[in-house]
Structure formats: structure tokens, C-alpha cells
mmCIF file of the protein (N, C-alpha, C, O) and its ligand, coordinates in Angstrom:
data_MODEL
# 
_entry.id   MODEL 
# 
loop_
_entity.id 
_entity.type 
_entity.pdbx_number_of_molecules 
1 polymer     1 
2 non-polymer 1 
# 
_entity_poly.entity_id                      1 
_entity_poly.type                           'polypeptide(L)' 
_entity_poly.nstd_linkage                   no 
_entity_poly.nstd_monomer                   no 
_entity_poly.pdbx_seq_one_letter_code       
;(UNK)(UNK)(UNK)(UNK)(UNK)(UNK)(UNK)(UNK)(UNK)(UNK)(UNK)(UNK)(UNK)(UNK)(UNK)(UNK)
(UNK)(UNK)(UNK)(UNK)(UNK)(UNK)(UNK)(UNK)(UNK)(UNK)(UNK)(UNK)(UNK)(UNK)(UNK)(UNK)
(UNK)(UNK)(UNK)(UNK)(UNK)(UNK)(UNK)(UNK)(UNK)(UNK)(UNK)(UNK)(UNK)(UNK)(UNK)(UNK)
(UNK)
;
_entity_poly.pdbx_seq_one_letter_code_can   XXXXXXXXXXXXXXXXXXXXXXXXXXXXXXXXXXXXXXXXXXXXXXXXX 
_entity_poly.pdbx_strand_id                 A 
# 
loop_
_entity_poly_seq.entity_id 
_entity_poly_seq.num 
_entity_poly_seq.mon_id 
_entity_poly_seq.hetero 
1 1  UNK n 
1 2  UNK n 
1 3  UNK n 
1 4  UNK n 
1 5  UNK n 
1 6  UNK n 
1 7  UNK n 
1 8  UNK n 
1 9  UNK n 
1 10 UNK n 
1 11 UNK n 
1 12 UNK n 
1 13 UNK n 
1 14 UNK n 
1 15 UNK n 
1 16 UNK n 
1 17 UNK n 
1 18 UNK n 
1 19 UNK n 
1 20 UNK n 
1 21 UNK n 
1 22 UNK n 
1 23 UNK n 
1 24 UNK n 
1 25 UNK n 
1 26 UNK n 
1 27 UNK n 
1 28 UNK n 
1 29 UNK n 
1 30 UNK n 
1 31 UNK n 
1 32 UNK n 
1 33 UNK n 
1 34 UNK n 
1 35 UNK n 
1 36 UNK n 
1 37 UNK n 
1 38 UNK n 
1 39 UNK n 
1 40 UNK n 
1 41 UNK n 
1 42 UNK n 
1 43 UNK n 
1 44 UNK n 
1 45 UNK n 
1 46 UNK n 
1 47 UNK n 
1 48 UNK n 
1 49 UNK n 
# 
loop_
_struct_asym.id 
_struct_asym.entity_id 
A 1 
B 2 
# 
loop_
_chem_comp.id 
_chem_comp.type 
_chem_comp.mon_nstd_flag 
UNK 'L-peptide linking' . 
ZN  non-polymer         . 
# 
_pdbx_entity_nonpoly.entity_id   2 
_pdbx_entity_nonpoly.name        ? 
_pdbx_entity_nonpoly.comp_id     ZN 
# 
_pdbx_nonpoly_scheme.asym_id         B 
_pdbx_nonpoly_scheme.entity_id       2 
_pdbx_nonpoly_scheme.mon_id          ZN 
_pdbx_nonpoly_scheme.ndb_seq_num     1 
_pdbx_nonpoly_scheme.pdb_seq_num     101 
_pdbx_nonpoly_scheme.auth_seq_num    101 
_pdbx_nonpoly_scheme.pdb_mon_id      ZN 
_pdbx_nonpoly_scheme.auth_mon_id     ZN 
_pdbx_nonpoly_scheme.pdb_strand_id   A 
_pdbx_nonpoly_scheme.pdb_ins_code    . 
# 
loop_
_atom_site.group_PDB 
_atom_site.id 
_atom_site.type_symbol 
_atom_site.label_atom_id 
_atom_site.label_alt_id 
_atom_site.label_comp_id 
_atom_site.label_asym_id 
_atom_site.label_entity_id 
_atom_site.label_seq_id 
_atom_site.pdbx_PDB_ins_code 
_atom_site.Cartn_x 
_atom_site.Cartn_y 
_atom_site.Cartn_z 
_atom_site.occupancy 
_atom_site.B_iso_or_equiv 
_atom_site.pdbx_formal_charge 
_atom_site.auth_seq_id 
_atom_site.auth_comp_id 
_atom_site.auth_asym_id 
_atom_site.auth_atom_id 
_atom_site.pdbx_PDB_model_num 
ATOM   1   N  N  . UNK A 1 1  ? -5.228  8.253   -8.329  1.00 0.00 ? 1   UNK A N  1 
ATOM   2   C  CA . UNK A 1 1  ? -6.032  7.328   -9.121  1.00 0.00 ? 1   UNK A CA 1 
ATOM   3   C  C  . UNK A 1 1  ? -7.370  7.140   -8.439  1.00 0.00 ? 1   UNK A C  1 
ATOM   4   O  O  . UNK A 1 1  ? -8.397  7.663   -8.871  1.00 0.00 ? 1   UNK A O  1 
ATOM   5   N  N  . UNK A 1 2  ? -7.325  6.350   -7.322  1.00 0.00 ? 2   UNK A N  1 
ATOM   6   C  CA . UNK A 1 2  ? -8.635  6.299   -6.790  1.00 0.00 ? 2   UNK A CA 1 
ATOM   7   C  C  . UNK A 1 2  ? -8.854  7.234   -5.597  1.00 0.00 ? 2   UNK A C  1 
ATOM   8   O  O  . UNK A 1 2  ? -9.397  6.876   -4.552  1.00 0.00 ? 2   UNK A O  1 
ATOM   9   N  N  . UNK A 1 3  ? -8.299  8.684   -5.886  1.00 0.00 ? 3   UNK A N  1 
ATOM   10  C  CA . UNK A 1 3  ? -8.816  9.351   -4.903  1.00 0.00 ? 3   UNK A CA 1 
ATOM   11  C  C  . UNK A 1 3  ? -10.356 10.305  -4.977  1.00 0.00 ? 3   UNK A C  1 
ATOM   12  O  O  . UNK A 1 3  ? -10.587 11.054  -5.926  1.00 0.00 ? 3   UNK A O  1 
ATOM   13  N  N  . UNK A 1 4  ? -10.737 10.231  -4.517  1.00 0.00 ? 4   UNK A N  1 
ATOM   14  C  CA . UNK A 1 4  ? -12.025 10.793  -4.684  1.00 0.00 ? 4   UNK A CA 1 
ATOM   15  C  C  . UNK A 1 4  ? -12.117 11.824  -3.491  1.00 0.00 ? 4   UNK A C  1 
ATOM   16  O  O  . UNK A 1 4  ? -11.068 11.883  -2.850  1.00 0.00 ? 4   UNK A O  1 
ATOM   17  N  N  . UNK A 1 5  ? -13.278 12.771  -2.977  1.00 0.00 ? 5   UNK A N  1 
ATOM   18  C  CA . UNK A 1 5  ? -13.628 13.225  -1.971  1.00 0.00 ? 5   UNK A CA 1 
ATOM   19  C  C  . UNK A 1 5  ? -13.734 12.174  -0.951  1.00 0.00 ? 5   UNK A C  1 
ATOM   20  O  O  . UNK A 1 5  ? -14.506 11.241  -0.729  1.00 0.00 ? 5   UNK A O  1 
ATOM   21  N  N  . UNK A 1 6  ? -12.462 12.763  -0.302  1.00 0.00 ? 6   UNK A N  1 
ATOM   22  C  CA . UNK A 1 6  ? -12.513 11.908  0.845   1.00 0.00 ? 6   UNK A CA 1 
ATOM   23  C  C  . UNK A 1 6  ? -13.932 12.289  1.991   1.00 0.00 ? 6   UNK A C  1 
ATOM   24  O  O  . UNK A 1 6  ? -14.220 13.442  2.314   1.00 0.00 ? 6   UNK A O  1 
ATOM   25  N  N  . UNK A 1 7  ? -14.328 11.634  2.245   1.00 0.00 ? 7   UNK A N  1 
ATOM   26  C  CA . UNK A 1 7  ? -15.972 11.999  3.442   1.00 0.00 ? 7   UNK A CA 1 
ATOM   27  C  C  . UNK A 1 7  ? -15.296 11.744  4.719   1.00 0.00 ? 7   UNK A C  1 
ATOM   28  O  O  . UNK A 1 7  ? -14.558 10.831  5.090   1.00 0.00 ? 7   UNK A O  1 
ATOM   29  N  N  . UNK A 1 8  ? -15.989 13.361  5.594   1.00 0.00 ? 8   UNK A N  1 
ATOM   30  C  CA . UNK A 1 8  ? -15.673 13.610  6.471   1.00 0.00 ? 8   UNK A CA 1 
ATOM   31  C  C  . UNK A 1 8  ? -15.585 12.107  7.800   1.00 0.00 ? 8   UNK A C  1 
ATOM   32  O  O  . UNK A 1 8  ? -14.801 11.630  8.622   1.00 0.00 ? 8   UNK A O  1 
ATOM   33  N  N  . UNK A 1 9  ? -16.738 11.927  7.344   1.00 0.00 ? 9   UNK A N  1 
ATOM   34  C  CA . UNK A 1 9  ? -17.610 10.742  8.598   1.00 0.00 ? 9   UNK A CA 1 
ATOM   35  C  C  . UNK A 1 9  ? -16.807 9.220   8.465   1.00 0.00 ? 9   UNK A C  1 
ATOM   36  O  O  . UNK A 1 9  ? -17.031 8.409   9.364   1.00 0.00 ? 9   UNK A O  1 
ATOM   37  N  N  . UNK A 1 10 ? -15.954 8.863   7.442   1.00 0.00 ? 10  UNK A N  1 
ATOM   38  C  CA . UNK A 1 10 ? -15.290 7.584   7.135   1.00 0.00 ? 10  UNK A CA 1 
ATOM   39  C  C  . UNK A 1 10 ? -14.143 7.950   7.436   1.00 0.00 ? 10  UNK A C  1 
ATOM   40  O  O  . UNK A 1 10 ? -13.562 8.934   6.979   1.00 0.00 ? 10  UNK A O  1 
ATOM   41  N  N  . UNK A 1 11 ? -13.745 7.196   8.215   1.00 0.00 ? 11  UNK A N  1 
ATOM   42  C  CA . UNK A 1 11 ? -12.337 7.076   9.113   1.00 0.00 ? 11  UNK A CA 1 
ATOM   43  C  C  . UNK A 1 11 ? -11.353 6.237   8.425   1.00 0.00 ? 11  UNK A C  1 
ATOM   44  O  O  . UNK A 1 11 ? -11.375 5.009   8.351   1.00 0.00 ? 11  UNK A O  1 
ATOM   45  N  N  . UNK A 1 12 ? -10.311 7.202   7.829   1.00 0.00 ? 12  UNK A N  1 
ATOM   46  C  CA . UNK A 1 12 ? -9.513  6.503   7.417   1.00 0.00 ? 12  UNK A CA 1 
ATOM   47  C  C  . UNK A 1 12 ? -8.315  5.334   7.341   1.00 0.00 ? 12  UNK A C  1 
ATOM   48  O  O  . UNK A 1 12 ? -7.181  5.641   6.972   1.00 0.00 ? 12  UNK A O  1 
ATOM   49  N  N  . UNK A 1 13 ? -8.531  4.505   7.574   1.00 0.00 ? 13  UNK A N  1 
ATOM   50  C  CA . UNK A 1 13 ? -7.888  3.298   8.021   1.00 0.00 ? 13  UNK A CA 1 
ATOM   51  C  C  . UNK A 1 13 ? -6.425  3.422   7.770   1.00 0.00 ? 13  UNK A C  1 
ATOM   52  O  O  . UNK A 1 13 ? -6.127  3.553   6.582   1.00 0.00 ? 13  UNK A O  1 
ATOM   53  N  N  . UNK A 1 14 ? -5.626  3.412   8.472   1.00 0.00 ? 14  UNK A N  1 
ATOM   54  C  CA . UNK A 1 14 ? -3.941  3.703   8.423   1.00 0.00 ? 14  UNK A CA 1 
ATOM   55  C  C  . UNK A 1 14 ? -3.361  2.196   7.941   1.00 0.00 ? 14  UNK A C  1 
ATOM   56  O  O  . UNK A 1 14 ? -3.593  1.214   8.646   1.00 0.00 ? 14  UNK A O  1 
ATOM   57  N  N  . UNK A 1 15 ? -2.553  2.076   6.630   1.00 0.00 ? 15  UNK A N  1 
ATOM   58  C  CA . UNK A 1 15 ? -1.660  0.237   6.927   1.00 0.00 ? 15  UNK A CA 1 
ATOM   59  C  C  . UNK A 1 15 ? -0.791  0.611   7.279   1.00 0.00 ? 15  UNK A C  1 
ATOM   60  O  O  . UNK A 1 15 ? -0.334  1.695   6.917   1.00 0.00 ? 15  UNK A O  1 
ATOM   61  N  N  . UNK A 1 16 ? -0.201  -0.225  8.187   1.00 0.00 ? 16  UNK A N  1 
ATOM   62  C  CA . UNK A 1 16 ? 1.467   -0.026  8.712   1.00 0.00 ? 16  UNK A CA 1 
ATOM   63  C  C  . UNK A 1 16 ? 2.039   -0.776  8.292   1.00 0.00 ? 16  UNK A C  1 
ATOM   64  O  O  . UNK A 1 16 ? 1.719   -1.909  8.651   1.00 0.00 ? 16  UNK A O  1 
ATOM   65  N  N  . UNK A 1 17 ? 3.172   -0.663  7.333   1.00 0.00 ? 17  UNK A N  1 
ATOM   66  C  CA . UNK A 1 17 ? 4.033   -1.451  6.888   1.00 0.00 ? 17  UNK A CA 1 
ATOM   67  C  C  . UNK A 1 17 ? 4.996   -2.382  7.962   1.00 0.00 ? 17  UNK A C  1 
ATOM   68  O  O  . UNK A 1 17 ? 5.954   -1.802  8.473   1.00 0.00 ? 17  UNK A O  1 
ATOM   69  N  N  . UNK A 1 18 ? 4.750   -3.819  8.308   1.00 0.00 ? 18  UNK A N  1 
ATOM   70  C  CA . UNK A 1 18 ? 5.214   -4.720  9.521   1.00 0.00 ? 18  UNK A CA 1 
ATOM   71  C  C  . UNK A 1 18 ? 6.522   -5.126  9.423   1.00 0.00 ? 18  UNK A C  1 
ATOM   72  O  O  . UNK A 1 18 ? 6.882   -6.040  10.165  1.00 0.00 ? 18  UNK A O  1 
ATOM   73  N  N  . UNK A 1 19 ? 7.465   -4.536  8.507   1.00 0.00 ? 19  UNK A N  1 
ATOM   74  C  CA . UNK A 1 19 ? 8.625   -4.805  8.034   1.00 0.00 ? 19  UNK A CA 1 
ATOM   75  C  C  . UNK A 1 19 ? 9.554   -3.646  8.144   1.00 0.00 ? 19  UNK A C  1 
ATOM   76  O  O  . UNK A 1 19 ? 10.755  -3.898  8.235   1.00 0.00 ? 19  UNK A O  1 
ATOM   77  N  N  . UNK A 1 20 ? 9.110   -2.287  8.147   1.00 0.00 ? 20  UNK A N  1 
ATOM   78  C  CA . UNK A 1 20 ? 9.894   -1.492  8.523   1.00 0.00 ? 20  UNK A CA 1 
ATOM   79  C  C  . UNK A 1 20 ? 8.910   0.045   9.008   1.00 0.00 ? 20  UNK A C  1 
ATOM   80  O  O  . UNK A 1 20 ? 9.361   1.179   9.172   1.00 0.00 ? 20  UNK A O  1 
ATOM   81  N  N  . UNK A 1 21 ? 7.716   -0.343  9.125   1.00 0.00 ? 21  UNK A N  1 
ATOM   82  C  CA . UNK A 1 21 ? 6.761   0.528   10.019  1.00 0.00 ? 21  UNK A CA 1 
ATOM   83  C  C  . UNK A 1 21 ? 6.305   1.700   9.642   1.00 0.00 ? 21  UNK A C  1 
ATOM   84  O  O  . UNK A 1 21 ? 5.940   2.557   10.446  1.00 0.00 ? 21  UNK A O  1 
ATOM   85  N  N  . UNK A 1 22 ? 6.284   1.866   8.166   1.00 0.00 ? 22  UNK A N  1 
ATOM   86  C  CA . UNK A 1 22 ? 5.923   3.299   7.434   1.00 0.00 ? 22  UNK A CA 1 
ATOM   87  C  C  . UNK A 1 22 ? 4.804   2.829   7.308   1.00 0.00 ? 22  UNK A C  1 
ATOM   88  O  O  . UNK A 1 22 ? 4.343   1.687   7.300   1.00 0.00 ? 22  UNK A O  1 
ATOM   89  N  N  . UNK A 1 23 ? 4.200   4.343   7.160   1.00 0.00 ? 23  UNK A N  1 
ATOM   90  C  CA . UNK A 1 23 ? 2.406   3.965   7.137   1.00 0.00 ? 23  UNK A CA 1 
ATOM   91  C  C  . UNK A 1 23 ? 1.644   4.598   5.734   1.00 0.00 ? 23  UNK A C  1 
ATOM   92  O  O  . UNK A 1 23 ? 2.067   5.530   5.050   1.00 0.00 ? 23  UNK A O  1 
ATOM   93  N  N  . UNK A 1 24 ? 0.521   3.886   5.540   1.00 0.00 ? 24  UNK A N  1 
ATOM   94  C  CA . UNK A 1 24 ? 0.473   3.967   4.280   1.00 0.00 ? 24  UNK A CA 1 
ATOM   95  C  C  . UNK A 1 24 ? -1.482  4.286   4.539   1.00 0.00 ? 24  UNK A C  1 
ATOM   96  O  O  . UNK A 1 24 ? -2.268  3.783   5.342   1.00 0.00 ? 24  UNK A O  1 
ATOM   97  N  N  . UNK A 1 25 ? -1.647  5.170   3.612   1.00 0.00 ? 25  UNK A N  1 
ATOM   98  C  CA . UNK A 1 25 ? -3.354  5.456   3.943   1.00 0.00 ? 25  UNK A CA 1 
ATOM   99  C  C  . UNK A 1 25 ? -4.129  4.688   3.100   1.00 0.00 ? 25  UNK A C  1 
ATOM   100 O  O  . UNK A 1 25 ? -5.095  5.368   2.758   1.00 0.00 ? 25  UNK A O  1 
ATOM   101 N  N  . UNK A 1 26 ? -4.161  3.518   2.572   1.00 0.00 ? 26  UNK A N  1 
ATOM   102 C  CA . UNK A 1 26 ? -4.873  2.514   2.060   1.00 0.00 ? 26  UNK A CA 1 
ATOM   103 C  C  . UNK A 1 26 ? -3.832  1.087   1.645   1.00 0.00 ? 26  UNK A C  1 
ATOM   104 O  O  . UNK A 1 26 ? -2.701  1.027   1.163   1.00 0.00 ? 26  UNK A O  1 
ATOM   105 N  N  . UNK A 1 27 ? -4.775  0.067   2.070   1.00 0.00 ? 27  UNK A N  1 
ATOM   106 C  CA . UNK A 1 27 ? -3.793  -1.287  1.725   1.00 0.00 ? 27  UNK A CA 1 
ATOM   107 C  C  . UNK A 1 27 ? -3.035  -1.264  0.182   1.00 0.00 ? 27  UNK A C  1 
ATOM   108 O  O  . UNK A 1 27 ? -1.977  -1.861  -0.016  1.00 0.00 ? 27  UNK A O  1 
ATOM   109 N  N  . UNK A 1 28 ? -3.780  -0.443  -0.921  1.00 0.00 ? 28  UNK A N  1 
ATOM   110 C  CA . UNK A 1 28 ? -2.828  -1.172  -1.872  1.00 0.00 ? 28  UNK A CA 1 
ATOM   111 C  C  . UNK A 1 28 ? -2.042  0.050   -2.144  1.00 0.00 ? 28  UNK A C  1 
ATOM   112 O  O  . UNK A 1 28 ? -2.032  0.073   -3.374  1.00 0.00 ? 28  UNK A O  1 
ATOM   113 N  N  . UNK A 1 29 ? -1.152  1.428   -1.597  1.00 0.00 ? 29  UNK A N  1 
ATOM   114 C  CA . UNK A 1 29 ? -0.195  1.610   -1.468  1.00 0.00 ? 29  UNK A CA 1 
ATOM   115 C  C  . UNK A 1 29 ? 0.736   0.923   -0.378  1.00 0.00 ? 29  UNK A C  1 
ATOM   116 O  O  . UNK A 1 29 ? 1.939   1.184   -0.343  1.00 0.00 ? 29  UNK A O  1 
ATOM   117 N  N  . UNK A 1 30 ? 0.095   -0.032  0.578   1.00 0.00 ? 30  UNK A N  1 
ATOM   118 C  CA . UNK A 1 30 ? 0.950   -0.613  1.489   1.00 0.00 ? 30  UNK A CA 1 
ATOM   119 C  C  . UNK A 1 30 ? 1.811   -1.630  0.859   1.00 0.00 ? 30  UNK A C  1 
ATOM   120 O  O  . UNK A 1 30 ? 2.992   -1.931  1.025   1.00 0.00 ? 30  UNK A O  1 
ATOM   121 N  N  . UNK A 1 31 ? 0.625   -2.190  -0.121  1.00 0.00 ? 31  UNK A N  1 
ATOM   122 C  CA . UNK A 1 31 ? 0.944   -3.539  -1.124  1.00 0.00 ? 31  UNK A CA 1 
ATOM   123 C  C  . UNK A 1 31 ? 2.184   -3.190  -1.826  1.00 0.00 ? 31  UNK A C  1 
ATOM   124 O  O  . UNK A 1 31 ? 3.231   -3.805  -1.622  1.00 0.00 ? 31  UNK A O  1 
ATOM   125 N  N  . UNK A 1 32 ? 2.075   -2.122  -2.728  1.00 0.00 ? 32  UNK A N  1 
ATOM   126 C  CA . UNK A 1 32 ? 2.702   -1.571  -3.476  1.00 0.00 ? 32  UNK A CA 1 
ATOM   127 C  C  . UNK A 1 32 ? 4.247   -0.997  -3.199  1.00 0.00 ? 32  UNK A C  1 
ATOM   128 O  O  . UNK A 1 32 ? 5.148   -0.885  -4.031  1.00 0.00 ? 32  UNK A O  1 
ATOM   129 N  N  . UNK A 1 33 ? 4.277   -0.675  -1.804  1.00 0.00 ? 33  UNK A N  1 
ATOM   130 C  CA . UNK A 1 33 ? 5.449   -0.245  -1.092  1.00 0.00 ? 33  UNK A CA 1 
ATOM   131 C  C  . UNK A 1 33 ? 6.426   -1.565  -0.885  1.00 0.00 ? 33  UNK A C  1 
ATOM   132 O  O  . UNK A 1 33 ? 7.588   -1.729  -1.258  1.00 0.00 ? 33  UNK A O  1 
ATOM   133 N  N  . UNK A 1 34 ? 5.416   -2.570  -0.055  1.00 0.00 ? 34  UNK A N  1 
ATOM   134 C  CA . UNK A 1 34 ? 6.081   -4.147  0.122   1.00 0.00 ? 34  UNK A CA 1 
ATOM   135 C  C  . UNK A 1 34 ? 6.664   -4.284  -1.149  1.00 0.00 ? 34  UNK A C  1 
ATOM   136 O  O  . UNK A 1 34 ? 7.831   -3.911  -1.270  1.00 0.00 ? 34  UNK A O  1 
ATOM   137 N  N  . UNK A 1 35 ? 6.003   -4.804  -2.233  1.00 0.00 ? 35  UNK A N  1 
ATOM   138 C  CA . UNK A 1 35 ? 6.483   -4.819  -3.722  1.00 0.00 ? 35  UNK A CA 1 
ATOM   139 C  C  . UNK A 1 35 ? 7.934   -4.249  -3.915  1.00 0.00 ? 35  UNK A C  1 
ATOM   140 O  O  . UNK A 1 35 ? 9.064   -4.706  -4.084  1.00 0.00 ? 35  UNK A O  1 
ATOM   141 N  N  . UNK A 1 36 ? 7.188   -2.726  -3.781  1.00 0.00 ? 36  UNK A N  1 
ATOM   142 C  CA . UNK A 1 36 ? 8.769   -1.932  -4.005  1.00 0.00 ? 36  UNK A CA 1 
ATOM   143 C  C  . UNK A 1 36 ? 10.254  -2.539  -3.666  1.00 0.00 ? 36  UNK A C  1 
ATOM   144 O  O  . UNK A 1 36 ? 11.305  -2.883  -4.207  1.00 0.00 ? 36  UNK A O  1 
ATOM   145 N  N  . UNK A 1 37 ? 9.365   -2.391  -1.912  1.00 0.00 ? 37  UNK A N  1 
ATOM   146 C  CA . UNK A 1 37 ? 10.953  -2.213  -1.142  1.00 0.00 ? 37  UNK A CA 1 
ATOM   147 C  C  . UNK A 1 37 ? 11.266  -3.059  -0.286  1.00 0.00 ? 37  UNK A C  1 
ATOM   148 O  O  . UNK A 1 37 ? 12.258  -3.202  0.429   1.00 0.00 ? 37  UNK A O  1 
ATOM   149 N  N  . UNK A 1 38 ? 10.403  -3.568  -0.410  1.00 0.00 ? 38  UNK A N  1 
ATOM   150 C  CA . UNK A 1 38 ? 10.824  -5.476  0.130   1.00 0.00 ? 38  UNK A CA 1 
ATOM   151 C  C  . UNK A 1 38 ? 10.327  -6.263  -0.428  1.00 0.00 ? 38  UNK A C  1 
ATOM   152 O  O  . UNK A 1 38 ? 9.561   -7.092  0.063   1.00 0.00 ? 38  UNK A O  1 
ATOM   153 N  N  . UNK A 1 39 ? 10.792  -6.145  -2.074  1.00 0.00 ? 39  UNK A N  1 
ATOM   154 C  CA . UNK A 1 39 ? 10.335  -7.509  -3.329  1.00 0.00 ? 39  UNK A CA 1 
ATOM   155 C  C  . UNK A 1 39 ? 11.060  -8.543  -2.553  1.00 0.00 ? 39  UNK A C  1 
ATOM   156 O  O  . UNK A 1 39 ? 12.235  -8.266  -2.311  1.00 0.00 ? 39  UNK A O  1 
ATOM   157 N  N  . UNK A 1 40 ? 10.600  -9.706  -2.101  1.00 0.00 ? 40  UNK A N  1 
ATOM   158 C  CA . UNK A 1 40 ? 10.852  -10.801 -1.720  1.00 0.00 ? 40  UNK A CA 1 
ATOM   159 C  C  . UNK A 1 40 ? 11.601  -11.785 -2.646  1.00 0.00 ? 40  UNK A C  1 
ATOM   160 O  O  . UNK A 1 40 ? 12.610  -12.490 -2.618  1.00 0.00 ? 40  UNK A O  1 
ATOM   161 N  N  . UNK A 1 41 ? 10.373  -11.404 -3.657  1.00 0.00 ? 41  UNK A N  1 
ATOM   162 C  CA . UNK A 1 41 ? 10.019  -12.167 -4.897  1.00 0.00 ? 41  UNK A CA 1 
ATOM   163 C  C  . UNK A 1 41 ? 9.974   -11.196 -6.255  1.00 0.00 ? 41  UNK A C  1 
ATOM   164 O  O  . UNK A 1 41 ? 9.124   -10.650 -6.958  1.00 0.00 ? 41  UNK A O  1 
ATOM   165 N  N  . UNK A 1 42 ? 11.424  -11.324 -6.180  1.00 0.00 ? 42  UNK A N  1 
ATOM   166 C  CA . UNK A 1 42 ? 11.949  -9.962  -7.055  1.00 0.00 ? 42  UNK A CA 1 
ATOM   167 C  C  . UNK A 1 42 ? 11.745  -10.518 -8.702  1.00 0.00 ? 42  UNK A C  1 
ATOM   168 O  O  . UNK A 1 42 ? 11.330  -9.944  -9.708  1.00 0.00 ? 42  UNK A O  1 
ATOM   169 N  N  . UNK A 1 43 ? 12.343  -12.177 -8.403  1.00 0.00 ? 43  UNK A N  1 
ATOM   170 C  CA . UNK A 1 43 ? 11.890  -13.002 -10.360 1.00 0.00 ? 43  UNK A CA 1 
ATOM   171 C  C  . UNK A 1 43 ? 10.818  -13.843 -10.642 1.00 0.00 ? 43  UNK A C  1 
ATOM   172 O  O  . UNK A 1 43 ? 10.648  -14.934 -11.186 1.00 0.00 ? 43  UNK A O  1 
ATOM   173 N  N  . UNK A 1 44 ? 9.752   -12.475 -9.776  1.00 0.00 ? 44  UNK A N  1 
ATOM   174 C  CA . UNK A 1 44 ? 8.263   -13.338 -9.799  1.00 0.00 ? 44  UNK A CA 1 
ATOM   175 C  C  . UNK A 1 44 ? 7.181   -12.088 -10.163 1.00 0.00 ? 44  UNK A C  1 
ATOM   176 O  O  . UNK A 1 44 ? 6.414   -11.778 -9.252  1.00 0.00 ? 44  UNK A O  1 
ATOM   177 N  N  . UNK A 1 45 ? 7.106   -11.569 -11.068 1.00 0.00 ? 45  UNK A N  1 
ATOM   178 C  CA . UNK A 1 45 ? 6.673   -10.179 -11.869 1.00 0.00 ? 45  UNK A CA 1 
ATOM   179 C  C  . UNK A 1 45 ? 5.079   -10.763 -11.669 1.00 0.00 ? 45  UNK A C  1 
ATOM   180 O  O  . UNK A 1 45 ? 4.646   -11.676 -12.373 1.00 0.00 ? 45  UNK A O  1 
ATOM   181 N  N  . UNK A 1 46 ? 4.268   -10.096 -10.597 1.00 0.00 ? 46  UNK A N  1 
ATOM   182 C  CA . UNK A 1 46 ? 3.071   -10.718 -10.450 1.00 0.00 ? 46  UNK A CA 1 
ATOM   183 C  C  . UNK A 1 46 ? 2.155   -9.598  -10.882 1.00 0.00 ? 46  UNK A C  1 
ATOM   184 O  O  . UNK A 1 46 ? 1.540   -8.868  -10.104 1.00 0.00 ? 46  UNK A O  1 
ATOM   185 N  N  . UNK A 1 47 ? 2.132   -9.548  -11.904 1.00 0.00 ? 47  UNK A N  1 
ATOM   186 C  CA . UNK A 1 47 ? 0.961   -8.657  -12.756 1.00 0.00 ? 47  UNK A CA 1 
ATOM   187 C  C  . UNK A 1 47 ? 1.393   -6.967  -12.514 1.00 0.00 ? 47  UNK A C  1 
ATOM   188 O  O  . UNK A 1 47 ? 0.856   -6.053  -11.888 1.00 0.00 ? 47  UNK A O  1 
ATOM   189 N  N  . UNK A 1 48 ? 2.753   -7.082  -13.422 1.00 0.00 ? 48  UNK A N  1 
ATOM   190 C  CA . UNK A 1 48 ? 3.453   -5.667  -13.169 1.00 0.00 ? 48  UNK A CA 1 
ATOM   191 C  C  . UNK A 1 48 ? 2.659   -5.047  -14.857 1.00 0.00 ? 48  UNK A C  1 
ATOM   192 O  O  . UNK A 1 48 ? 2.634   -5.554  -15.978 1.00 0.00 ? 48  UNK A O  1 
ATOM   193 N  N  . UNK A 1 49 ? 2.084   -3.706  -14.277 1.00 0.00 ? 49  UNK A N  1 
ATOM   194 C  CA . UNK A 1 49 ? 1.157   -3.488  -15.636 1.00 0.00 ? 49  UNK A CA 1 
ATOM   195 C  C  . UNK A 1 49 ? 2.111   -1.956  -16.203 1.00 0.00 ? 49  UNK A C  1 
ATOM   196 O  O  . UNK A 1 49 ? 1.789   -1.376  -17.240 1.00 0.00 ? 49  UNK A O  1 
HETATM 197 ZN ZN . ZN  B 2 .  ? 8.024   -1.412  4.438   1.00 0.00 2 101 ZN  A ZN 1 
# 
């Protein structure tokens, strides 16, 4: 979706998931993983599109 040419010179920022330590190459697949696989707040549908 939002991948574009990644540029050489911008360093890609790693998220580490703090719950079970998988790493994710931008915050909102990190977001998205939490969501997944550690819904907390599983009967709280927070803008599932
Ligand atoms: Zn995780």
C-alpha cells in the first residue's frame, strides 16, 4: 500500500513488537500485528475498515 521507492539515504526505522519481539519495518504494521495478535480489546472494533 504505502510502499514506494524506498531511498537509499533514509534509514529505515525497525518497530519491535514489546510483547513478543517480532519486528516490523514501519509502526503501522507493528500496530496492526498488536491488533492481530494481541487484541487486548478484542469487543472494541476500533475502526476495522
Ligand atoms: Zn507481538
Amino acid at each position: 500500500m504505502g510502499y514506494a521507492a524506498s531511498s537509499p539515504n533514509k534509514q529505515s526505522k525497525q518497530e519491535r513488537c514489546s510483547l513478543c519481539g517480532r519486528v516490523f519495518n514501519n509502526a503501522e504494521d507493528l500496530n496492526a500485528h498488536k491488533q492481530l495478535d494481541h487484541s487486548e480489546h478484542s469487543h472494541e472494533p476500533a475502526g476495522v475498515s
